[in-house]
N, C-alpha and C positions, 0 to 999 in steps of 0.2 A: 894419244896416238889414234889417227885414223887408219882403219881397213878396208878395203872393197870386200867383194861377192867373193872374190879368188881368194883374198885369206881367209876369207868364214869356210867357207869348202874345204878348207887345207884343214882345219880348225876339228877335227872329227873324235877327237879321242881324248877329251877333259879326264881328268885325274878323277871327278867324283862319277866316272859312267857308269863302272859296275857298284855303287856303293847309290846310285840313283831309287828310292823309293818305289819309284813307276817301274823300273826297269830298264838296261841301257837301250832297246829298241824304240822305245818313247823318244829320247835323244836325237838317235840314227836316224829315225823317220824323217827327221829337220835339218841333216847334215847340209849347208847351201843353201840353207832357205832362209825365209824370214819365219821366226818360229815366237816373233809377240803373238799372235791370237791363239797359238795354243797351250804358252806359257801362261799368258791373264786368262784363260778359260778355267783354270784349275790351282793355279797360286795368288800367294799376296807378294806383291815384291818385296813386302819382308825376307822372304827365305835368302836371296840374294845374296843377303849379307854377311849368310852362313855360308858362304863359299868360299873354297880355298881364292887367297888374293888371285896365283895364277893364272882361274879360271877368267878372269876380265881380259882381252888381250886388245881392248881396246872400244873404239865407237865407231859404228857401220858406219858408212858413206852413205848420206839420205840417197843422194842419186842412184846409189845402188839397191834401196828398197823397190823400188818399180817392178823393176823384172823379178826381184824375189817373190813379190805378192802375186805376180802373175803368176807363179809358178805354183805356189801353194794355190790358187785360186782352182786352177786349172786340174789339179791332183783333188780338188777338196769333195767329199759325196755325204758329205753330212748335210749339209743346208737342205730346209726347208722353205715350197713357196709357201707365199699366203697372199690372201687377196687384200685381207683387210688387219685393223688392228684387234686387240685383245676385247672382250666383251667387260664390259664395267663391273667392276666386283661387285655393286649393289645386286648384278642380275647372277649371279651364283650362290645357289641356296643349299648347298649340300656339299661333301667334300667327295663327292663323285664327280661334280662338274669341273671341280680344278684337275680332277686326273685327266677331263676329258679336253680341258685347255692348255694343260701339259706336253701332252702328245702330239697336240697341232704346233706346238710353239717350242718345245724344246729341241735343240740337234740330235740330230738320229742318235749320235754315239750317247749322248746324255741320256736321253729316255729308254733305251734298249740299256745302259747301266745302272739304271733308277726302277726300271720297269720289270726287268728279269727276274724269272725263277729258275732253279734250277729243274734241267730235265725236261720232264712233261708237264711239271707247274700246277701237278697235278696236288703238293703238299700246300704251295701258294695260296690255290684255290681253295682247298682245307680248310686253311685257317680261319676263312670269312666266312664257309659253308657251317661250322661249326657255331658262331654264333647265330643262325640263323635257325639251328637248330633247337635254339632256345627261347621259351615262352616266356613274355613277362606276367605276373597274375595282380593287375591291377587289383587297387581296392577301393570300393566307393564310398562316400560319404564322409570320409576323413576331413575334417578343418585344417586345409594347409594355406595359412596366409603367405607363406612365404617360405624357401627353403634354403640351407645352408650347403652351398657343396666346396667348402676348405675342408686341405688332408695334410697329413703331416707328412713330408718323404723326408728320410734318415733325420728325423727331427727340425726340418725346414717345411714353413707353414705355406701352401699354397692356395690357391683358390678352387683348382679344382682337384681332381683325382686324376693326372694326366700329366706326362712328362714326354718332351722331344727326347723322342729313341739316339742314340749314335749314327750319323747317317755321313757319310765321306765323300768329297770332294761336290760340299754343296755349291761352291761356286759356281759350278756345270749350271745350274739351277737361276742361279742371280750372281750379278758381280760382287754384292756383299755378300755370300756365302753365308759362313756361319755367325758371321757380325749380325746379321740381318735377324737372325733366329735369336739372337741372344738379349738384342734390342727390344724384338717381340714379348720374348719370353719374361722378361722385366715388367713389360709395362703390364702383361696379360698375369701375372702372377702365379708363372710356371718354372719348372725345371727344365733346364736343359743340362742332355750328357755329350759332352762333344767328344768325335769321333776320332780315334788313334790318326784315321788317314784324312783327318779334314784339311782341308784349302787355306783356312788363315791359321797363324800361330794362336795359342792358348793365348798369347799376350794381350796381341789385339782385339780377342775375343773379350776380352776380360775389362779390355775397358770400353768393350759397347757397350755392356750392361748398363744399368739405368740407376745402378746405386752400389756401393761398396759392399751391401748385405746381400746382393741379389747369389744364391749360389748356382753353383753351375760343378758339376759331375765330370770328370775324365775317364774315356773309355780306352783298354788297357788292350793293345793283342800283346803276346809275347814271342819281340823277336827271335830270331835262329840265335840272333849274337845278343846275349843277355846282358853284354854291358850296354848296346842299346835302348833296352828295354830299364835299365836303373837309370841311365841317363833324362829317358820320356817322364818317368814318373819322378825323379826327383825334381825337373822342369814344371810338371805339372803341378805339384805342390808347392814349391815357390813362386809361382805365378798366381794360386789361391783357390787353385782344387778344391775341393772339400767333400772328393770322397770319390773313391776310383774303381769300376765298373769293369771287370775283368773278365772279357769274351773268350769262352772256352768250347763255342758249338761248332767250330768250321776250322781241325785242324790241317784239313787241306779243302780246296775250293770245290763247293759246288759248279759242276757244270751250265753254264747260264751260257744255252746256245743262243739266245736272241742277242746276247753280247758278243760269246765269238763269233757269229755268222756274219756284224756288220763290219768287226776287224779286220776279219777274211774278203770282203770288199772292200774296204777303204785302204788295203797296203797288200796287193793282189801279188807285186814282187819281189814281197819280203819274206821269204822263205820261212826264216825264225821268228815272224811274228806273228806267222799265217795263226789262227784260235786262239790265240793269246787276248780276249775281252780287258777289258777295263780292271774287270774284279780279278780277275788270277792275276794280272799284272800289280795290282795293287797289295795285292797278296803273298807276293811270293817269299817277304821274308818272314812269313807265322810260321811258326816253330811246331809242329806235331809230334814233339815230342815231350810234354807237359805233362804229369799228374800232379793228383792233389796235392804234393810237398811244394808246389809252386805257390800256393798258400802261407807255407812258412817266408818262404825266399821274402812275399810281399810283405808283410807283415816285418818283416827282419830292416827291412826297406822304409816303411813310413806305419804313422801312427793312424792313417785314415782310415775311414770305413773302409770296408770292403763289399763289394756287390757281386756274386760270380751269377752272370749271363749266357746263358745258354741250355739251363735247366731242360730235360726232356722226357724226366720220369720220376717218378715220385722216391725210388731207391736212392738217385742223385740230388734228390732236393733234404732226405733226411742227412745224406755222407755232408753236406755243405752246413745244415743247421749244426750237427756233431762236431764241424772245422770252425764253428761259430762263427761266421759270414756275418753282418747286419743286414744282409738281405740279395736276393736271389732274383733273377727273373728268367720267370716258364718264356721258352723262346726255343724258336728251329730256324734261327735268323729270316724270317719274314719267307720260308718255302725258298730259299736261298743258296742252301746247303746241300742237304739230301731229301732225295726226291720221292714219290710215292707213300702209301699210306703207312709205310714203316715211319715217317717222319710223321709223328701224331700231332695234331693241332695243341697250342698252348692250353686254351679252352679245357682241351680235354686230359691234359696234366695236371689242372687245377682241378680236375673232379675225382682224378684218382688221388691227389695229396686229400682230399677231402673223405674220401672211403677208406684211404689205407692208413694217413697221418696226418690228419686232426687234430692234432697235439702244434703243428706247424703251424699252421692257421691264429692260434692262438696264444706262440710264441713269442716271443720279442722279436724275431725275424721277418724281415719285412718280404712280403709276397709281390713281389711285379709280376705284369705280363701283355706281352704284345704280340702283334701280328694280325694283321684281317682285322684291325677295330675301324671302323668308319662310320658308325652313329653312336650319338650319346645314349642309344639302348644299352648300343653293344658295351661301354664304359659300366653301365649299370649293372649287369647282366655280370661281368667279371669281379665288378665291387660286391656285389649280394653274394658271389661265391666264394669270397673270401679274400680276394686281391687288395691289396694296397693301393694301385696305382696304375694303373695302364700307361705304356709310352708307342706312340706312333712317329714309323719314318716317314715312308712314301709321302705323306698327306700334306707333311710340313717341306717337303722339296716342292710337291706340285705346285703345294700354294705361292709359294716363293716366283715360279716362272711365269713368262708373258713380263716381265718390266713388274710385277708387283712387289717384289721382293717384301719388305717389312709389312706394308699394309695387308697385304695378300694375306701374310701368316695370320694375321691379328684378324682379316675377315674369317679367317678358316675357324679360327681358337670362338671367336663370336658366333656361327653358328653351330658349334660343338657344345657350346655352354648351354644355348638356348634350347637345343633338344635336352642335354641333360635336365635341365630344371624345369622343364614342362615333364617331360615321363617321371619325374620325383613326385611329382604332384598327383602323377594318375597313379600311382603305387602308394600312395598319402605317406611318404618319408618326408619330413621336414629338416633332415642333416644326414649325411652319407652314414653315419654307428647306425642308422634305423632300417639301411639294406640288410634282410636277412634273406638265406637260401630259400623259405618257403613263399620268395616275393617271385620266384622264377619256378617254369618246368623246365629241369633238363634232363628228361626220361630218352629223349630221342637219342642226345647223344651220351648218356651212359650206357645206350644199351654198346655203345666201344669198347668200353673197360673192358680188361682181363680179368678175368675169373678170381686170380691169386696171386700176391705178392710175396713174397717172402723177405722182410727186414729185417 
């Protein structure tokens, strides 16, 4: 059956609006329009298939695309000019220059929802202030032919100590999405945790990988409607999960006004959509109303590891070792959430687990932590104080943007290695066991700690 422009516009009120992920105002936005480029900005046409039969009511009339594009053309404030194309990934030596190629090359709505903190951004900035605040104390004369940096995360050997964070709707980023990170991730001999709200199915994701062995981590919010949420994870473990990361720092959303502020311009006469960014729309169905029995629930659920993400003090990091977790990551969702210095840098979560429980460190429980890492100091810096693993988001969307999608990652992942194993060498460690605390000062930023904990 064919339709024009007049049955799409009649067309306003599909059976799955209010049950839509985004939100039904994401929909409405498109009511009459041509709404492919901001359906492929952010899905795989996989999802498609999961639609009620109903929702098909047919095939646009090409003739009738014209004026639709016009339409959206003409409504559209995201676009960026440019003069020229992207700069050659040989000439980016740092993963500061992909931020700063991101910026120029992604759409406003993309980079103001990849780029946000919440607030004043003032916890954002935190997080990279903090390692900065830490010395490394080379050592000289050491013979290091050569150095080792494979780690184990949940018993899967990588190459380095460094895993892609959860990061949602990376197709904003490149049209492969999170395909693209997963292909990376394979060949660069890393982990990736894919995120509850990402762009491709788990499915698809799982067969870019680069080999049957390659793992890959599922990251967990827990819907308002919990049979949702056993629906995601029993999906995710049939599809070959192998171990599920269960975000507990943001049971309602951080304020990220660079996100609402470019919403509030781009749909100026939509009343209920006015502040509503990317991330609270994305958001809206995490459940705040979660304690740690939701631990059992999982558990009751599947036989996977478990990871709870969003650690932010060293009281919550012993409650989770005591829930017996296989591991945890110190995180304030990347200055995300909540704002100002009540929200402590991860960095500095790991030096209070290190003054107050000690005992964790050298548990069976694996120590993550991310936020603000952007040199292979700062990787080292987190491993000598007793981390497992570090995982970064931002760095692996930027690097994705500009058309470079997979290559991009794999240049970023390349000069993150390279600092690593040049600073292993001025510190004379020849394998990441030979990071110890006295390889770093981090007198500057202990002087943050609390006085006294009570466990």
């Amino acid at each position: 059956m064919t339709i024009t422009k007049t049955d799409l516009g009649q067309h306003n009120s599909p059976e799955f609006l209010n049950n839509h992920p985004g939100g039904a105002n994401v929909i409405l936005r498109y009511a009459g329009k041509d709404a492919t480029d901001g359906f492929n900005s952010v899905h795989s046409p996989d999802v498609l298939e999961d639609l009620p039969e109903t929702s098909l009511r047919g095939q646009i009339d090409v003739a009738e695309l014209g004026s639709c594009k016009e339409a959206n053309e003409s409504s559209d404030k995201t676009s960026k000019t440019r003069t020229s194309g992207p700069p050659h990934l040989s000439t980016l030596i740092n993963l500061h220059d992909f931020q700063e190629v991101a910026q120029q090359y992604l759409p406003a709505n993309a980079w103001a929802y990849y780029f946000s903190g919440a607030d004043d951004e003032v916890s954002k900035r935190e997080n990279a202030h903090a390692y900065q605040k830490v010395a490394l104390r080379p050592r000289i004369l050491k013979k290091v032919p050569n150095v080792d940096t494979k780690a184990s995360i949940l018993g899967h050997s990588v190459s380095l100590p460094v895993y892609m964070s959860p990061v949602g709707i990376a197709k904003l980023a490149h049209p492969d999405g999170e395909c693209a990170l997963a292909s990376a991730a394979g060949k660069e001999g890393l982990v990736q945790v894919l995120a509850n709200g990402a762009s491709m199915p788990i499915e698809r994701v799982m067969q870019s990988r680069v080999s049957s062995e390659q793992p890959l981590f599922f990251q967990l919010y827990v819907n308002k409607d919990i049979k949702k949420s056993v629906e995601v994870v029993k999906r995710a473990e049939k599809a070959g999960a192998q171990a599920i990361w269960i975000t507990v720092d943001s049971p309602v959303v951080g304020k990220r006004e660079m996100d609402e502020r470019l919403n509030v311009t781009v749909v100026p006469n939509d009343s209920n959509a006015q502040g509503q960014g990317v991330a609270k729309v994305m958001a809206s169905s995490i459940s705040p109303y979660i304690d740690w029995e939701i631990l059992t629930w999982l558990r009751n659920l599947t036989n996977l590891p478990v990871v709870i993400k969003g650690i932010q003090c060293v009281e919550d990091a012993v409650l989770a070792y005591q829930n017996g977790v296989q591991g945890i990551v110190l995180s304030n969702h990347g200055g995300r959430s909540q704002d100002t210095h009540s929200a402590q840098s991860p960095l500095l979560t790991l030096l209070e687990i290190r003054k107050f429980a000690p005992h964790l460190i050298h548990s069976s429980m694996q120590i993550f932590i991310d936020g603000g890492i952007r040199r292979g100091t700062d990787v080292l810096k987190a491993i000598a104080l007793g981390a497992t693993a570090v995982g970064l988001g931002r760095p692996f969307l930027f690097s994705m943007s500009a058309g470079y999608g997979e290559n991009g990652v794999r240049r970023m992942v390349e000069i993150l290695r390279q600092e690593i194993e040049a600073n292993m060498v001025f510190l004379g460690a020849t394998s990441l066991s030979e990071l110890r605390p006295e390889m770093v000062n981090a007198s500057r930023l202990e002087r943050n700690l609390i006085g006294c904990v009570k466990l």
